[in-house]
N, C-alpha and C positions, 0 to 999 in steps of 0.2 A: 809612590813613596819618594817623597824630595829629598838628596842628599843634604845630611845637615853636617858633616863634618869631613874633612878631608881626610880621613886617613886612607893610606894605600890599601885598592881592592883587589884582592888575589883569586883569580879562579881556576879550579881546576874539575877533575872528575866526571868524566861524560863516559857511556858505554855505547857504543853506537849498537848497538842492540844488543843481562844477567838473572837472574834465578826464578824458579819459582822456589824450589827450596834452592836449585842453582840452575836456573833457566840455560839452558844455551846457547842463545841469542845473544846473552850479554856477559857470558865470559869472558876475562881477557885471555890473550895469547898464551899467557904463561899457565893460567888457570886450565885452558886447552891441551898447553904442553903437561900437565901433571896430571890429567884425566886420561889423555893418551898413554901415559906409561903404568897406570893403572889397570886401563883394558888389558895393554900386554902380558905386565905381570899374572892378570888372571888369565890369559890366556895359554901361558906357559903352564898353570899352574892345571888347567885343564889339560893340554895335553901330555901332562905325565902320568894323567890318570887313565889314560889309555890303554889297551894289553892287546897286541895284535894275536895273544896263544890265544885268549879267552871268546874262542870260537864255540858259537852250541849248533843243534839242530833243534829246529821244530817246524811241524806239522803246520802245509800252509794252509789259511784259509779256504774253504767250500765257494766257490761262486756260482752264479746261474748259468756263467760258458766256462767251468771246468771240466777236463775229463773226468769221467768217475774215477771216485779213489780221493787219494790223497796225496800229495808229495809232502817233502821234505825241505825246507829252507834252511840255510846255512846264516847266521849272524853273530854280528858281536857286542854283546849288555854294554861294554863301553865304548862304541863305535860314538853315542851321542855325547860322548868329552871331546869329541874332536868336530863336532857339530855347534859346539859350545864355545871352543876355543874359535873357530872359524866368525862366529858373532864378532868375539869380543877384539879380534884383531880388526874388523870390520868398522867397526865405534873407536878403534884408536886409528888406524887412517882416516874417520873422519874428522877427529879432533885436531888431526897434525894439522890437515887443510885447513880446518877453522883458523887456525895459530899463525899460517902461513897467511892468510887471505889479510890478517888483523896485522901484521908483521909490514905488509906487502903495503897496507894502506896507510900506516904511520910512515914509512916509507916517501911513500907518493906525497903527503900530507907537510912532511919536516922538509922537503927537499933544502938543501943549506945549511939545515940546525944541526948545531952538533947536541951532542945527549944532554950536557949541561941546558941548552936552550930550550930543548925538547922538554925537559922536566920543571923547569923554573914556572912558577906563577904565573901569567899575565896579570900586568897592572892595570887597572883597569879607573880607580877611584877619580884620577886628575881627569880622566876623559869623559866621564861620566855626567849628566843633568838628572838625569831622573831611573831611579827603577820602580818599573811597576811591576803589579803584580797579577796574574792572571791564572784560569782555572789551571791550566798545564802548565805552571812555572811560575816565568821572569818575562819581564820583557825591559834593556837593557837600552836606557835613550842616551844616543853620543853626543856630545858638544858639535858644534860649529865645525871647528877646524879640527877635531880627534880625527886621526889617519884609519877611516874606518876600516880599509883593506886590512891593513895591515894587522889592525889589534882582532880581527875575522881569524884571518891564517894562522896567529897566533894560540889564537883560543881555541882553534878546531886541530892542531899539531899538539898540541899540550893534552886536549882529548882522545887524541889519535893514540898517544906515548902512554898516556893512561891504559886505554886500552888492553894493547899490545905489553906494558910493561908490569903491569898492576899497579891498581890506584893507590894501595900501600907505597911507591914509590915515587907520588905526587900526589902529597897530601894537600891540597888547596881549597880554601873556600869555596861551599857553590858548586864544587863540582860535584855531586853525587852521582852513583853508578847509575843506569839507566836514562842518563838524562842528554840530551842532544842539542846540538848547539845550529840555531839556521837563523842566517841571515835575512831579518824582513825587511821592512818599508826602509828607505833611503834614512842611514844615519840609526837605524833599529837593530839591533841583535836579539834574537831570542833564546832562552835555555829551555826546552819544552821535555815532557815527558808524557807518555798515555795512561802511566802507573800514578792514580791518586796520591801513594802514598810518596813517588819520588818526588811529584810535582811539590807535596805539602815539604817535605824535607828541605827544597830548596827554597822555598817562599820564608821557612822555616830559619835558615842560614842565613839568611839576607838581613832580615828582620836584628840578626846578632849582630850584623855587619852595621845597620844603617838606622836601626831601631824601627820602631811601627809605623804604618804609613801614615800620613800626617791627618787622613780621615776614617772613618768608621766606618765604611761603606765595605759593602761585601766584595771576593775575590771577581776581579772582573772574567765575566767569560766570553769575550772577544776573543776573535779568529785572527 
C-alpha cells in the first residue's frame, strides 16, 4: 500500500501479550492492578464468612487399615471460606506481579522519556515509503535516511506506556491491544499480531490512514 498523501501518521496501542473475554496475557498493568484488588476484596469477603465456634463432629470414614469401630472427627462447614479466600489472595499477588513485571518493562523501554513523551504518538507519516500489508498485520517500509533506531525505541516505549498505562490513555492510530511491534529486515518495522482478528483491525486502520492498497491482490502471507 503506497503512501498517497502526507498526512502525519500516529501509532500507538501494542499489548505485549489481552483477553479472551480478558485474556491475561495482554492486560495492562493497571487492568492487573484492578483485578488484583478484586481478588482481595473477594477475599476479605470470604474470610468474614468464617466462624472459628462453628465446630461439629462426625463419624470418620471406614477404611480397609482402620481399627474396628469408628472414630469421631472434629471440623469446621466454614473452614473452606478460608480455603477460598487463600485462592483468591493467591490470583491477586499474581496479578500485582503481572503489573509490576509490565511497570518494570515500560520502565526499561522509556529509559529518558518523561510521561508526556512516553504517551505521545510517534510520527511516523514523513518517514515512511510504503505500508504493506500481510497475514499478521503491517509491515512498515522507512525512507533512506528515517532514523530507524530511533522511531524503533519510540514506537516500542509508546507500546510499553500503553501497556503498563492503559491504552485509553494513548489513544493512537494502529495501535491496537494485542498487537506487537519487531523490528525486521534493515529499514522494516513490523506490527504483527497471532489474533486474526487484531491483525484484520490493523490492516483495518491503516486502510483509514492511507486508503486501499493500490492493487487487489490478496493479504500477503510472507514471514
Amino acid at each position: 500500500m503506497k503512501l498517497t498523501r502526507a498526512n502525519s501518521f500516529w501509532l500507538a496501542t501494542l499489548v505485549l501479550s489481552a483477553c479472551a473475554h480478558t485474556s491475561e496475557k495482554q492486560l495492562t498493568a493497571s487492568e492487573h492492578r484492578a483485578e488484583a484488588a478484586r481478588h482481595q476484596a473477594e477475599a476479605a469477603r470470604q474470610e468474614a464468612q468464617f466462624d472459628p465456634k462453628q465446630t461439629r463432629e462426625r463419624l470418620e470414614p471406614r477404611t480397609p487399615f482402620a481399627e474396628p469401630g469408628y472414630g469421631l472427627e472434629t471440623y469446621n462447614p466454614t473452614a473452606e471460606h478460608l480455603n477460598e479466600a487463600d485462592r483468591h489472595m493467591l490470583r491477586s499477588f499474581e496479578h500485582l506481579k503481572a503489573a509490576q513485571k509490565l511497570e518494570k518493562f515500560e520502565d526499561a523501554a522509556c529509559v529518558g522519556m518523561t510521561v508526556a513523551e512516553r504517551s505521545a504518538c510517534p510520527v511516523l507519516a514523513p518517514h515512511l515509503t510504503q505500508v504493506e500489508e500481510i497475514a499478521q498485520g503491517l509491515r512498515l517500509h522507512l525512507k533512506p535516511d528515517a532514523p530507524a533506531k530511533m522511531i524503533t525505541s519510540q514506537m516500542i516505549c509508546h507500546l510499553a506506556y500503553a501497556n503498563a498505562e492503559g491504552f485509553e490513555k494513548a489513544p493512537c492510530p494502529l495501535y491496537v491491544k494485542g498487537i506487537q511491534i519487531k523490528a525486521g529486515a534493515e529499514r522494516i518495522i513490523e506490527l504483527r499480531s497471532t489474533d486474526p482478528a487484531v491483525a484484520a483491525e490493523v490492516r483495518k486502520q491503516a486502510r483509514m490512514m492511507f486508503g486501499a492498497p493500490a492493487s487487489s491482490k490478496p493479504v500477503s502471507t510472507a514471514q
